[in-house]
ROKE-745565 format. One record per residue (C-alpha): residue number from 0; residue in three letters; x, y, z. Coordinates in steps of 0.25 Angstrom, whole numbers, plus 2048, in hexadecimal, padded with zeros to 3 digits. Example, Ala and Ser with C-alpha at 12.3 -4.5 7.8 and 13.67 -1.06 7.14 Angstrom:
# ROKE-745565
<rec pos="0" code="ALA" u="831" v="7EE" w="81F"/>
<rec pos="1" code="SER" u="837" v="7FC" w="81D"/>
***
This chain:
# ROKE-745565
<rec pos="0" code="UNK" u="660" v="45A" w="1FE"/>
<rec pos="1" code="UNK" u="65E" v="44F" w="209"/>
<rec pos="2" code="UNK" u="651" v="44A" w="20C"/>
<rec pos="3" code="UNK" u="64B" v="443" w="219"/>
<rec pos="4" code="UNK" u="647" v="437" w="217"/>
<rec pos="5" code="UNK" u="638" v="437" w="215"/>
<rec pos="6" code="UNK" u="63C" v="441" w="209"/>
<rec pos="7" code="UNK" u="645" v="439" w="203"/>
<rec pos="8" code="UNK" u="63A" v="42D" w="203"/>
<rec pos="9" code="UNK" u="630" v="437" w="1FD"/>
<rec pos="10" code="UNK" u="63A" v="43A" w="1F1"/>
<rec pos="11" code="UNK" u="63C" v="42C" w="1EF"/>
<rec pos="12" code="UNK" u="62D" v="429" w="1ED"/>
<rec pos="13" code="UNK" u="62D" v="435" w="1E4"/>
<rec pos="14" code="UNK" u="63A" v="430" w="1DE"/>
<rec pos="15" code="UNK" u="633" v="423" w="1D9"/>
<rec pos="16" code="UNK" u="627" v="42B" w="1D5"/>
<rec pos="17" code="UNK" u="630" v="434" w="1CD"/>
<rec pos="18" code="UNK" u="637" v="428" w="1C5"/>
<rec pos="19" code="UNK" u="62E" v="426" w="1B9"/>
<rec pos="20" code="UNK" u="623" v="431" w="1BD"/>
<rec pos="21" code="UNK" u="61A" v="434" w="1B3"/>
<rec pos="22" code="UNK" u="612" v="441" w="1B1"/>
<rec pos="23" code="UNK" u="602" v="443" w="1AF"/>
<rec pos="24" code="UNK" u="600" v="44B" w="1A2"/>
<rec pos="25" code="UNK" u="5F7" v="457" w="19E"/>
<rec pos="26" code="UNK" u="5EF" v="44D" w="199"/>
<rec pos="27" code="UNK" u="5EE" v="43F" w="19E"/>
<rec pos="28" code="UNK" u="5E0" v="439" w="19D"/>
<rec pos="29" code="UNK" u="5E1" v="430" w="1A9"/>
<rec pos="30" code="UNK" u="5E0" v="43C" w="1B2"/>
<rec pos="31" code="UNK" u="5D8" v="43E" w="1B9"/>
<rec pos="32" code="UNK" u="5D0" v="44C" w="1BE"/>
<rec pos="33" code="UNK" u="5D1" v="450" w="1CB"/>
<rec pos="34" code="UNK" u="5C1" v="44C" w="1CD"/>
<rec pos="35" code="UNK" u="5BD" v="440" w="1C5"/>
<rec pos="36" code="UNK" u="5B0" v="442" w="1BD"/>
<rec pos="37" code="UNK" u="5AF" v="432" w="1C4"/>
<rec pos="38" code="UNK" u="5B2" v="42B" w="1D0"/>
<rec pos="39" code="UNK" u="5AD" v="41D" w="1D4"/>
<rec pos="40" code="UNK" u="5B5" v="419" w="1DE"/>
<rec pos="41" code="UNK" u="5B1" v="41C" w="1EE"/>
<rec pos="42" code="UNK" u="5B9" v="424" w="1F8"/>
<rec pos="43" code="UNK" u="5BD" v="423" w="205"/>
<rec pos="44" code="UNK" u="5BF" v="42D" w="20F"/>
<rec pos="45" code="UNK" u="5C8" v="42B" w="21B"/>
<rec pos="46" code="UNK" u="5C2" v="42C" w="227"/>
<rec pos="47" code="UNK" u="5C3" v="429" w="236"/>
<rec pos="48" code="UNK" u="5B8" v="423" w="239"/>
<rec pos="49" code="UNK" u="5AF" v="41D" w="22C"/>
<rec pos="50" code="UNK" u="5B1" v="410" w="226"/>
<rec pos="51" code="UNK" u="5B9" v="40F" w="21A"/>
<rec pos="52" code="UNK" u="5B1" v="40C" w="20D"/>
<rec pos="53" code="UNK" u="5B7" v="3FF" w="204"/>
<rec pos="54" code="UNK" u="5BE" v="403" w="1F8"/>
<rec pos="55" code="UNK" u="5C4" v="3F9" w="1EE"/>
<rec pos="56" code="UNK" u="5D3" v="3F7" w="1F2"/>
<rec pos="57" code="UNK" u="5D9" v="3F9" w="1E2"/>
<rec pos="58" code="UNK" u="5E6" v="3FD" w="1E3"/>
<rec pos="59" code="UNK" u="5EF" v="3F4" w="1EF"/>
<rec pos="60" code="UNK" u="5FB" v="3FA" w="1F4"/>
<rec pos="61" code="UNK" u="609" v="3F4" w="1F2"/>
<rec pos="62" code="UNK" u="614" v="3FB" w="1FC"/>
<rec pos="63" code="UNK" u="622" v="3FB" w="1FC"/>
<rec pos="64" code="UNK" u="62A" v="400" w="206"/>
<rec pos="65" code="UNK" u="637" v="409" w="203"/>
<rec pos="66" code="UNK" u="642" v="40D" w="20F"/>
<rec pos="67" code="UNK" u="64C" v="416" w="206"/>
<rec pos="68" code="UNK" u="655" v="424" w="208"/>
<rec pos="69" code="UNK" u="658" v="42C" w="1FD"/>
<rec pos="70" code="UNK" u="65D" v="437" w="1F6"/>
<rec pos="71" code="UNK" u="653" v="440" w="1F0"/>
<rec pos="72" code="UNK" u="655" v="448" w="1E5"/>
<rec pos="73" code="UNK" u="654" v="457" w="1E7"/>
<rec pos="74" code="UNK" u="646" v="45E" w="1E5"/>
<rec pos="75" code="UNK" u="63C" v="450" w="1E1"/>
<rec pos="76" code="UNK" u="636" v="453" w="1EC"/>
<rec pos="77" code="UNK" u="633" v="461" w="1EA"/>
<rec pos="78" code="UNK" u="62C" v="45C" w="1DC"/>
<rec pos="79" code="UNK" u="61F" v="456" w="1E4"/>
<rec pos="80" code="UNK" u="615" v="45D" w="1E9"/>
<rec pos="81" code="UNK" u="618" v="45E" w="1FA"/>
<rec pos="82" code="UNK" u="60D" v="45A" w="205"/>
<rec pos="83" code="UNK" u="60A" v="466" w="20C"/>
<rec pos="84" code="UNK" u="60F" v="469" w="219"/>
<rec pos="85" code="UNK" u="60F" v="461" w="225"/>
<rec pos="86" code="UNK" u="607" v="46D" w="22E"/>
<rec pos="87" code="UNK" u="5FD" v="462" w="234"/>
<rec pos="88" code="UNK" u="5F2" v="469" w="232"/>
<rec pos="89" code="UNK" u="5EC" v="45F" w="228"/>
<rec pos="90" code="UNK" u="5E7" v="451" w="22F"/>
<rec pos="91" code="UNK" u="5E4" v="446" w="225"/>
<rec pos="92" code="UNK" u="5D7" v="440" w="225"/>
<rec pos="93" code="UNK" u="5DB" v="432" w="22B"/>
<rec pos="94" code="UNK" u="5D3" v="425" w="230"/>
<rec pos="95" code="UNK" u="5D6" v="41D" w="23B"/>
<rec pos="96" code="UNK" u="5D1" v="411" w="236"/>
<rec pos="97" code="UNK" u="5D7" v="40A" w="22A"/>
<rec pos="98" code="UNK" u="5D0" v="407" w="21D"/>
<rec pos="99" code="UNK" u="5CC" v="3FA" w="219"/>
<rec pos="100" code="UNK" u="5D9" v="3F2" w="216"/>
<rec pos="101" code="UNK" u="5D1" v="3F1" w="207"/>
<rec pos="102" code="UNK" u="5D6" v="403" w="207"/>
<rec pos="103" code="UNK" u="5E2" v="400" w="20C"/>
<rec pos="104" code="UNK" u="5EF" v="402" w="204"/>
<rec pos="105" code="UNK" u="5E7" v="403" w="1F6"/>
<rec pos="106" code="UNK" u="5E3" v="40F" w="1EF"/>
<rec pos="107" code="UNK" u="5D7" v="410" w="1EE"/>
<rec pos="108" code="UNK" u="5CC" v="41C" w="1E4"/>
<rec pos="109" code="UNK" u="5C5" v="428" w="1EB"/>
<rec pos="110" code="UNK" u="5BB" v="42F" w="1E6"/>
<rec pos="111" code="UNK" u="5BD" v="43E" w="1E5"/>
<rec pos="112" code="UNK" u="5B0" v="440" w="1E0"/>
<rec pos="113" code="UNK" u="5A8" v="43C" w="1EB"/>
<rec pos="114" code="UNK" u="5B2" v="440" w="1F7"/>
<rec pos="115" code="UNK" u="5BB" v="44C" w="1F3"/>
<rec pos="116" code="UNK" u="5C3" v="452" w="1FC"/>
<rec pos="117" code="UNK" u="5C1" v="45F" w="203"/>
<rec pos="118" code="UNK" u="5D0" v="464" w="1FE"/>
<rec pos="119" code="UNK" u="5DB" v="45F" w="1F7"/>
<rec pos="120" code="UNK" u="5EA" v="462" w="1F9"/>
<rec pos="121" code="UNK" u="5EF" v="46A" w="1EC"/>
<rec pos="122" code="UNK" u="5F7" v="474" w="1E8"/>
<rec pos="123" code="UNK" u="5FC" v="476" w="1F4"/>
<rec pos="124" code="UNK" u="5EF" v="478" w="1FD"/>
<rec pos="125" code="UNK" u="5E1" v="471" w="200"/>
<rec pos="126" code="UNK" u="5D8" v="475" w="1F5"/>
<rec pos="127" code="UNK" u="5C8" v="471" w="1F5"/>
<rec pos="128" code="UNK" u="5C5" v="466" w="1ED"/>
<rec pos="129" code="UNK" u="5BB" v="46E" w="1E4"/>
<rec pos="130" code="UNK" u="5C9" v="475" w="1E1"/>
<rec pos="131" code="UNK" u="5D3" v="46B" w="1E0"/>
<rec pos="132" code="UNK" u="5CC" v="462" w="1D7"/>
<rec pos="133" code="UNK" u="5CA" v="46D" w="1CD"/>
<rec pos="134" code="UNK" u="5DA" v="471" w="1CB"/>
<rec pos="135" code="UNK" u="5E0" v="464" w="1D0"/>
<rec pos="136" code="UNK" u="5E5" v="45F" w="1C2"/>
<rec pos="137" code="UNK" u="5E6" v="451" w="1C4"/>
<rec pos="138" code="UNK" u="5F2" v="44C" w="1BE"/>
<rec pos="139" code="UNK" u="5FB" v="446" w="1CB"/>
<rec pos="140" code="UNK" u="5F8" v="43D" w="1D4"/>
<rec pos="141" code="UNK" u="5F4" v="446" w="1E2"/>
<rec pos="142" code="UNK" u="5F8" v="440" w="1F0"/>
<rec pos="143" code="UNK" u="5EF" v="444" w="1FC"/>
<rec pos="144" code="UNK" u="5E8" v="440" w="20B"/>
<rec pos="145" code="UNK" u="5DC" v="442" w="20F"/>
<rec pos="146" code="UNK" u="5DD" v="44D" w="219"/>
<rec pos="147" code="UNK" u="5D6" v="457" w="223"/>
<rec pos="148" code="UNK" u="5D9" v="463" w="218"/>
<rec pos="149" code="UNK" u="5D4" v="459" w="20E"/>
<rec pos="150" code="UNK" u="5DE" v="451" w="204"/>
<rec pos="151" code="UNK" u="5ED" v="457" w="208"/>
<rec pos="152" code="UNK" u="5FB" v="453" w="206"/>
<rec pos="153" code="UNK" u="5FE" v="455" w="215"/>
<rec pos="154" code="UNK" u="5F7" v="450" w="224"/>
<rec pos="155" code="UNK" u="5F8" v="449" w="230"/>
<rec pos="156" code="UNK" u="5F3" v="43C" w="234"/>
<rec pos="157" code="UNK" u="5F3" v="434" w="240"/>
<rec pos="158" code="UNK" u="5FB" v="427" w="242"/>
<rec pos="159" code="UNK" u="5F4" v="41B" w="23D"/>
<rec pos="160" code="UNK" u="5E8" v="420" w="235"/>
<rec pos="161" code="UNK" u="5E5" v="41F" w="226"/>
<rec pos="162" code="UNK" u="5E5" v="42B" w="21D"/>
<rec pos="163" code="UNK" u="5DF" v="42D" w="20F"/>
<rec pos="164" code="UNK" u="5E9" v="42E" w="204"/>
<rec pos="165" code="UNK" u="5E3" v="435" w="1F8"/>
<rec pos="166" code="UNK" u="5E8" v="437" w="1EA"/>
<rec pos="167" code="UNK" u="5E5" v="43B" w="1DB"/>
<rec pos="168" code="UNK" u="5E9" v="432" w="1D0"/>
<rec pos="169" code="UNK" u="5EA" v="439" w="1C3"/>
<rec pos="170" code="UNK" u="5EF" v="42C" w="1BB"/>
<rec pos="171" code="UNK" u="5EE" v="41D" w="1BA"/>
<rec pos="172" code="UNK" u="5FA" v="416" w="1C0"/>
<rec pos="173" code="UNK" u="602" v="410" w="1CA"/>
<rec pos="174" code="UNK" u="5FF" v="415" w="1D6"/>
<rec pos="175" code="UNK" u="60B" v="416" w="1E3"/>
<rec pos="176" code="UNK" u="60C" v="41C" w="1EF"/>
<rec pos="177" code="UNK" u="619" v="420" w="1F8"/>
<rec pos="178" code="UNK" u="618" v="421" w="206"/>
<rec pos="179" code="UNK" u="623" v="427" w="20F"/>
<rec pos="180" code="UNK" u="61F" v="423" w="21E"/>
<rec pos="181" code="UNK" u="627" v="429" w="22B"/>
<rec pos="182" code="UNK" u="631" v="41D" w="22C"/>
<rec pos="183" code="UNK" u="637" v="422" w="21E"/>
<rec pos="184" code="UNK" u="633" v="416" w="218"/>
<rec pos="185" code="UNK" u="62C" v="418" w="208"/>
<rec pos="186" code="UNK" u="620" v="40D" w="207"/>
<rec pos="187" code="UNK" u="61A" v="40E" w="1F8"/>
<rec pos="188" code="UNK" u="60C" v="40A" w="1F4"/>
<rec pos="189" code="UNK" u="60A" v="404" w="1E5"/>
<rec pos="190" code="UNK" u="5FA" v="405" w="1E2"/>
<rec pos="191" code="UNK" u="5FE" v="3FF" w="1D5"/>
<rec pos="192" code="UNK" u="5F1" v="405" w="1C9"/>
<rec pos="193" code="UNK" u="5EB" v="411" w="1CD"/>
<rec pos="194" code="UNK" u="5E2" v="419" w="1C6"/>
<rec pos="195" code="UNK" u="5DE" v="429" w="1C3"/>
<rec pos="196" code="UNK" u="5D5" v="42F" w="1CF"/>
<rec pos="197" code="UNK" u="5D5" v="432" w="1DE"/>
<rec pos="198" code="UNK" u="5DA" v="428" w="1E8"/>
<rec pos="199" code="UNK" u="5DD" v="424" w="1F6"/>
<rec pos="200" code="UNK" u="5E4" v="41A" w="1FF"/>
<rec pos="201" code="UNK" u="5E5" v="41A" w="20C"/>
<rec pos="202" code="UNK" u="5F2" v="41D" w="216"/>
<rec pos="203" code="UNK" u="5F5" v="417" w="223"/>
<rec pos="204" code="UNK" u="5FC" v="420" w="22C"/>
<rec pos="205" code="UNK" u="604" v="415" w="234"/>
<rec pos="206" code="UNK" u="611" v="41D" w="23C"/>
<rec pos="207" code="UNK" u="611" v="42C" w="240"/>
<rec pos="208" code="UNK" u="61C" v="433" w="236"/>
<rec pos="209" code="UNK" u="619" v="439" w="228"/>
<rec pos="210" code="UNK" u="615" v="430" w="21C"/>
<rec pos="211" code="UNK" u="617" v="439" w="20E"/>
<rec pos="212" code="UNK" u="60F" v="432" w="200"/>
<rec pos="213" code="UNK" u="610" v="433" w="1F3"/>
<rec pos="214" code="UNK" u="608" v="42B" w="1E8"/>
<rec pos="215" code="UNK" u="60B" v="428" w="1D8"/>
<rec pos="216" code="UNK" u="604" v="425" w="1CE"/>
<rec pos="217" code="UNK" u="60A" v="421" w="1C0"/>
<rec pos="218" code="UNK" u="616" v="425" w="1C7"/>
<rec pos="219" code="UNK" u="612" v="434" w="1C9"/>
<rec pos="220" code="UNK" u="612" v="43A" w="1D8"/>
<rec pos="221" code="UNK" u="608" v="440" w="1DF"/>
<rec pos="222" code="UNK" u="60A" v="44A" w="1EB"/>
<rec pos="223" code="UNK" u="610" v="444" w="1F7"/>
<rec pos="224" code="UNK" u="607" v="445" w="204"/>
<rec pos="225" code="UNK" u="60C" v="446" w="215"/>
<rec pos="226" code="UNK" u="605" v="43E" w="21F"/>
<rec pos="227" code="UNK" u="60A" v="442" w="22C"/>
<rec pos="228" code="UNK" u="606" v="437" w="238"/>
<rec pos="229" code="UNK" u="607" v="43D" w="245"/>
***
């Protein structure tokens, strides 16, 4: 099977994921419900208009960059849950003001008690909150944005804005992200120690093209996610 080349980029990311994966058991104790009893930490919203709150940057980023083709073996991708769809019909809900540099490249705690989101991608569909948390069974890292049909897998974003990335983090460990930008370039993000909960970082859509992100943690994938920039 031949593979363009932001496929081939994306099976490399989930090559690496893949080399010493290791799988969340019926009974960890470090998971972490989908609701946390809990929560101390402060969220922030994306927005276009209202100033950022200031949040503690824990967790620096270091990149890497990677330029690289190759050969992909037959069905990993398939393995992964898929984005949806590219339909358009899903906006993400983006700022055109950049965060404080302090929110910038770190990973930063968001509280899911206090702001929930109206629906989460899951299973295939948006389900409420009030649903989702109560079947969602909290042992894999989750990869979404904040969205117009709430957290999704897919949307749109202008060129040049910031949108929120968030995520579930069922264990303790090291944290990574690969992102796949439009020039077929792989740039990966090492967060070093995270751990267990709900989190976000914020993404800076720079060039028009499609950007594709996918997170470990402890060396387990999440779900990948599609950012198309028009």
């Amino acid at each position: 099977m031949k593979l363009n080349m932001p496929e081939a980029l994306l099976v490399l990311c989930l090559g690496i994921a893949l080399i010493s994966i290791v799988s969340v058991g019926e009974g960890q104790s470090d998971a972490h419900g989908a609701y946390p009893e809990k929560t101390t930490t402060a969220a922030v919203q994306p927005t276009t208009s209202s100033a950022y709150s200031s949040l503690p940057a824990s967790l620096p980023a270091v990149q890497t960059t990677v330029t690289q083709t190759i050969t992909a073996p037959t069905g990993v991708i398939a393995a992964y849950p898929r984005a949806p769809s590219s339909t358009g019909a899903v906006t993400a809900t983006y700022s055109t003001r950049a965060p404080p540099d302090s929110q910038q490249k770190v990973l930063l705690s968001y509280n899911i008690q206090a702001s929930p989101p109206s629906a989460v991608y899951y299973n295939e569909t948006f389900m409420p909150w009030t649903s989702f948390y109560q079947i969602f069974p909290a042992k894999s890292p989750v990869l979404w944005m904040a969205s117009s049909a709430g957290w999704s897998w897919y949307a749109t974003c202008p060129v040049g804005d910031w949108v929120q990335e968030l995520m579930y983090v069922p264990v303790a460990g090291t944290m990574m992200f690969c992102d796949l930008y439009p020039d077929e370039t792989a740039k990966y993000f090492s967060y070093g120690f995270a751990t267990p909960g709900y989190k976000y970082r914020w993404f800076n859509a720079t060039k028009p093209g499609r950007y594709i992100t996918i997170l470990t943690i402890a060396e387990i994938p999440s779900n990948y996610i599609i950012i198309d920039v028009l």
